[in-house]
N, C-alpha and C positions, 0 to 999 in steps of 0.2 A: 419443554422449553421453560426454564425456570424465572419466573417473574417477570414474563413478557407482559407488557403493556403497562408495568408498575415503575415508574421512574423511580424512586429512593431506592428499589433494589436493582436496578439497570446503573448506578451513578457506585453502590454498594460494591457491585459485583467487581467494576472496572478499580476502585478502592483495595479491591480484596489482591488485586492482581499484585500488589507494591509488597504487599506480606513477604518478610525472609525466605526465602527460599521455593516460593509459590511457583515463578515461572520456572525458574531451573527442575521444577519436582516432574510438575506437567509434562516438559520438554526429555525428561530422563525416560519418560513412561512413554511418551509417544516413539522415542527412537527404538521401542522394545517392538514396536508394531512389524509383522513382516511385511508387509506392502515398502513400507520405507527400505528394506535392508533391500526388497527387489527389485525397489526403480531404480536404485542406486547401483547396483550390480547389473541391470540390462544397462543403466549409459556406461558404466564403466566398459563392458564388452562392446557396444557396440562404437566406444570411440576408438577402442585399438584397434578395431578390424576397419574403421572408415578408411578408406586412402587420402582422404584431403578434409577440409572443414566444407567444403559446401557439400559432400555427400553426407559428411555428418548431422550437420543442419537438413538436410529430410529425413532424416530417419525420426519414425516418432518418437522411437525410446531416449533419444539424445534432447529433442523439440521441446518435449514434453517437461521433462527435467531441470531444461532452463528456461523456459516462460514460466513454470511455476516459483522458483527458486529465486529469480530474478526479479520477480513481481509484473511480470506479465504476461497472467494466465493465460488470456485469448489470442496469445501469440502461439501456442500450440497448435494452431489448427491453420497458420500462415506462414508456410515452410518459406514462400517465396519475397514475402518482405522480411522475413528473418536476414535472408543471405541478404539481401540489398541493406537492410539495416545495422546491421551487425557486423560487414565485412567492409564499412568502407569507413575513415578516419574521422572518428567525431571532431576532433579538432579542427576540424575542415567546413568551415561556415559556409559551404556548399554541399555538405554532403547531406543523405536523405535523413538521419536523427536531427539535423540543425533545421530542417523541417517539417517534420511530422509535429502535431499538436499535441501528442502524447507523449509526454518529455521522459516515459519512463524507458521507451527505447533509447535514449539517448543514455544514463545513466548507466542502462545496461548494458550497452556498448563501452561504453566506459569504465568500466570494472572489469569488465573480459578483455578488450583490445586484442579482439578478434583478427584484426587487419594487420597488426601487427605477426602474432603470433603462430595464428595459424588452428591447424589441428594440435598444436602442442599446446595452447591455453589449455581446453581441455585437458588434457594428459596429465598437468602439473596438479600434483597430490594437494598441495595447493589452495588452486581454485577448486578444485574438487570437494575439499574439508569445507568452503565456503558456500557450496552449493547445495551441501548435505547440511547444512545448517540453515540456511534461506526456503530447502523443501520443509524441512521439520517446524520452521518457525510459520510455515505459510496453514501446514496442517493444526498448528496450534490454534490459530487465529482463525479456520475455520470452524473448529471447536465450541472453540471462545464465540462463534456468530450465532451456531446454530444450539446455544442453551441460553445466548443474551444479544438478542436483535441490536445491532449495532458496535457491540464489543470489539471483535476483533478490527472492524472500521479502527475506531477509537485508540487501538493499540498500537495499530499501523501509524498511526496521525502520529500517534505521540512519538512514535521510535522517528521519522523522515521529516517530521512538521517544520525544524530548523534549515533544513537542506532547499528547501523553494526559494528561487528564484524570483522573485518579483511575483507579483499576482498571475503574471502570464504561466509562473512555475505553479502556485495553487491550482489554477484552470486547466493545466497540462496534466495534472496527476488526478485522476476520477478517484483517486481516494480523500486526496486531499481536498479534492472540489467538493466532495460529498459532505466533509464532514462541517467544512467551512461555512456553506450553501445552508447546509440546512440548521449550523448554529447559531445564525446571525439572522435566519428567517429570511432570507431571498428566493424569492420565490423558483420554480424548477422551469419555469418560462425564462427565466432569463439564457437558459440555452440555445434559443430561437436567436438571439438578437446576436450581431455579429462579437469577435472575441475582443474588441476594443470597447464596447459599450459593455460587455462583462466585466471587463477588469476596471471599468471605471463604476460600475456597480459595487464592485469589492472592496477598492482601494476607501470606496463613499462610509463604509461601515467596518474596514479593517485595515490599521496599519500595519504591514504584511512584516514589518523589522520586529513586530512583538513574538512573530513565530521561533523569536530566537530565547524567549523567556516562556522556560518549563513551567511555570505558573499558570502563565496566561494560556499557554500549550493546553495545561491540563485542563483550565476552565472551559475550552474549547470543547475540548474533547467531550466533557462532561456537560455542556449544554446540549453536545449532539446527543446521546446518551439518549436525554430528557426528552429531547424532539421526537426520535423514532421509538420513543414507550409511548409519548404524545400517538402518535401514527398508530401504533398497537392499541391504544384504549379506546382512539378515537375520540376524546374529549382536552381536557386544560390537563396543565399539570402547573397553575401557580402557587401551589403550598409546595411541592417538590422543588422549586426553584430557589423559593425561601430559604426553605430547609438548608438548601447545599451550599448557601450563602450567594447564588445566583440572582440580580433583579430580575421580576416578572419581564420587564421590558426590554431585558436581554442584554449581551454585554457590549459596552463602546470602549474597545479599543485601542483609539486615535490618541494622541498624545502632541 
């Protein structure tokens, strides 16, 4: 693990990701992997032989493919809220993504329109090239985790950070709650406390409309960076905050 527990080279690394041609080099090389070409060729077979989309949704090799790809891994191993998630109309402020706390079924739903379409979402070369590109980007990012503790976090933040809905949309995405949570220093207790007293926690140290300004995006990203090299050294990192043109006191936001 390279420069774990070292902020200036944890804030460096996520720096280095912007360089010409860096992510597309990584991502050329990762789709040379055969694991990739095979999870992709088991969903591919295993959707033309489903007879319908809810047998498809139990099958691992189809589960598996798009809870990763979609961005929600531990939906792999919940065949049975897949189908109830995933096959009834997001649109529908009664249906179970317009309630679950985890707003990323809902997106996911929403990009496939499963309810819609059927086992031919799947089918369509399509969504397929979309998915083969969501598995590649998810294996990139865990890459990117496991040589700079917090990295592919960070990556994630930046690419989806615009897209939340209100604090409730922060607190709904554990990626984005992570990165937020612990770049503004709130402490990991405040998940005890009901989701209205969270998001009035949030709203107290983050005007959630800045997440539409890649600057402030990035600053975000890059104070979380500092926090979990913080967590790795187990001591301060107020000269690394300096440095990166971060206050010690962390950033406000509000406007």
């Amino acid at each position: 693990m390279i420069g774990a527990g070292d902020p200036g080279a944890a804030v460096a690394a996520f720096r280095r990701i912007d360089r010409a041609g860096e992510e597309a080099r990584a991502l050329a090389r990762l789709a040379r992997e055969p694991q990739q070409a095979r999870a992709l060729e088991q969903f591919r077979r295993a959707v033309e032989r489903a007879p319908d989309i809810r047998a498809a949704l139990r099958d691992p090799r189809v589960l598996s493919v798009l809870a990763v790809a979609t961005g929600i891994p531990d939906a792999a191993g919940q065949p049975g809220l897949a189908q109830r998630a995933l096959l009834e109309d997001p649109s529908n402020p009664d249906s179970l993504v317009n309630r679950l706390p985890d707003r990323r079924w809902k997106a996911a739903a929403e990009s496939l329109r499963l309810d819609q379409r059927g086992i031919e979402a799947l089918r369509d070369p399509k969504v397929q090239e979309r998915l083969a590109d969501g598995l590649l980007r998810a294996r990139w990012r865990e890459e990117l985790e496991a040589t700079q503790p917090g990295l592919g976090d960070a990556v994630l933040f930046r690419e989806s950070a615009a897209k939340a809905d209100g604090p409730y949309g922060v607190l709904g995405n554990p990626v984005l709650r992570r990165v937020v949570t612990a770049a503004l220093g709130i402490p990991p207790q405040l998940a005890i406390q009901s989701v209205e007293a969270q998001a009035r926690a949030l709203t107290a140290r983050l005007d959630v409309a800045k997440l539409q300004d890649p600057k402030e995006v990035q600053r975000l990203a890059e104070r979380y960076l500092i926090a979990r090299a913080r967590e790795e050294q187990g001591g301060g990192a107020g000269n690394a905050l300096a440095q990166f043109g971060i206050p010690p006191g962390g950033l406000r936001l509000r406007v």
